[in-house]
C-alpha positions as a LaTeX table, in Angstrom:
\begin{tabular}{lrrr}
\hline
Residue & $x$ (\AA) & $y$ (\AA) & $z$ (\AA) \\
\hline
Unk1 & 0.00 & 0.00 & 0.00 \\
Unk2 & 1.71 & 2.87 & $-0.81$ \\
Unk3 & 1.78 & 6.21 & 1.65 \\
Unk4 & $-0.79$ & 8.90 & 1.04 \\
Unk5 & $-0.17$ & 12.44 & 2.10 \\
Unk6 & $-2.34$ & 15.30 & 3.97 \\
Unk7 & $-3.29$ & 18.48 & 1.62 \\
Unk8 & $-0.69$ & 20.47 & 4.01 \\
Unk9 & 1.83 & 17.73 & 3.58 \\
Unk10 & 1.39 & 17.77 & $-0.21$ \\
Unk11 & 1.12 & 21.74 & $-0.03$ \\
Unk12 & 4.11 & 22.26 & 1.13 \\
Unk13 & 5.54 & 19.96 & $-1.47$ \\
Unk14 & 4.22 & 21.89 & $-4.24$ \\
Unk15 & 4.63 & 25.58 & $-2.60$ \\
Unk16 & 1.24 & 26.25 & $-2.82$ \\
Unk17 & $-1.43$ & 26.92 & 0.02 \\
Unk18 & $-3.40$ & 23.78 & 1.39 \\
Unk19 & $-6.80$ & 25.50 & 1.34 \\
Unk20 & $-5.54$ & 26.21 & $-2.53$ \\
Unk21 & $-5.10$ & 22.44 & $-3.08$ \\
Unk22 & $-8.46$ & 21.57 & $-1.44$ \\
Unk23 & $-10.42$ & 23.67 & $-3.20$ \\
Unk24 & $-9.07$ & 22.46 & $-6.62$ \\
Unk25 & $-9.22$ & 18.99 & $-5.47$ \\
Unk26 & $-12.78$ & 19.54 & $-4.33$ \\
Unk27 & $-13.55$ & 21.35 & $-8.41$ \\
Unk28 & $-11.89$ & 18.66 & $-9.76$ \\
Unk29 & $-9.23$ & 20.05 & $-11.38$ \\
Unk30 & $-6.16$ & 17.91 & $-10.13$ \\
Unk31 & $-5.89$ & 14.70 & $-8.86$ \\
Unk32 & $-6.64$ & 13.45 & $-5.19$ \\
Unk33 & $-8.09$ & 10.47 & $-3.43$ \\
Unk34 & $-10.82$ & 10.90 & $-0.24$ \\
Unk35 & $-10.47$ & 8.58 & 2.34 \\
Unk36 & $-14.04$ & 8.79 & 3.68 \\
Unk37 & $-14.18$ & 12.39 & 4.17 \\
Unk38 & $-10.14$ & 13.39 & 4.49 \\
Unk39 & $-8.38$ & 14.67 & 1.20 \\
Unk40 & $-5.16$ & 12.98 & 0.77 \\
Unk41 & $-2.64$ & 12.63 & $-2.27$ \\
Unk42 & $-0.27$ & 9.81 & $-3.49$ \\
Unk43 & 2.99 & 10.50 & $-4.59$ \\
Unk44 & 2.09 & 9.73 & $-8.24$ \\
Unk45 & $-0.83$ & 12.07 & $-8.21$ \\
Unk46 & 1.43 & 14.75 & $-6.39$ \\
Unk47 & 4.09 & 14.44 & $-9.53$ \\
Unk48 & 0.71 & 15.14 & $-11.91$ \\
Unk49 & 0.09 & 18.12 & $-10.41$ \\
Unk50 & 4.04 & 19.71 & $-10.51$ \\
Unk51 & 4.01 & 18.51 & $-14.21$ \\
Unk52 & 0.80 & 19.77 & $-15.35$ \\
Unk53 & 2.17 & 23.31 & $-14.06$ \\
Unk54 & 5.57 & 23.27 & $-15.66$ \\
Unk55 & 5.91 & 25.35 & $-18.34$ \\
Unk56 & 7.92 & 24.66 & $-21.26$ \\
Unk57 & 10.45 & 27.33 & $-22.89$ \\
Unk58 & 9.24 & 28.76 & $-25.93$ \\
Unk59 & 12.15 & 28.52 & $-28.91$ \\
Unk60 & 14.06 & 31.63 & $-29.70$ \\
Unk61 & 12.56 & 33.29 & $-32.97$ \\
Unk62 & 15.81 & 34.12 & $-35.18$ \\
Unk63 & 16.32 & 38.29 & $-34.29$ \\
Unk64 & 15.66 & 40.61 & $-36.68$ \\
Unk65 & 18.41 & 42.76 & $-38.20$ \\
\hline
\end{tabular}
C-alpha cells in the first residue's frame, strides 16, 4: 500500500497553500483520493500536479536585423 499524504503535507511539497489544493481537489481540477471524508494525495498524483504546471520554454525566434 503505498503512503498517502495530507493536503498540508502535499502543499508544502508543491509551494502552494493547502486551502488552494483543497479547493481544486474539491472542483476537480487535479488529482486526489478521499479517504471517507479526508483529502489525501499519493505520490504519483502529487508528480501530476508539478508537471501539469511546468511550463515549457518557448524557442528563440531568429532576431531581426
Amino acid at each position: 500500500m503505498q503512503r498517502l499524504y495530507k493536503a498540508a503535507e502535499a502543499a508544502e511539497y508543491l509551494g502552494v497553500g493547502a486551502r488552494w489544493l483543497a479547493d481544486k481537489a474539491a472542483a476537480g481540477a487535479i488529482p486526489a483520493t478521499y479517504v471517507g471524508r479526508y483529502l489525501r494525495f499519493s505520490a504519483r498524483q502529487i508528480a501530476e500536479i508539478q508537471q501539469a504546471g511546468e511550463v515549457r520554454p518557448v524557442s528563440e525566434r531568429p532576431r531581426r536585423r
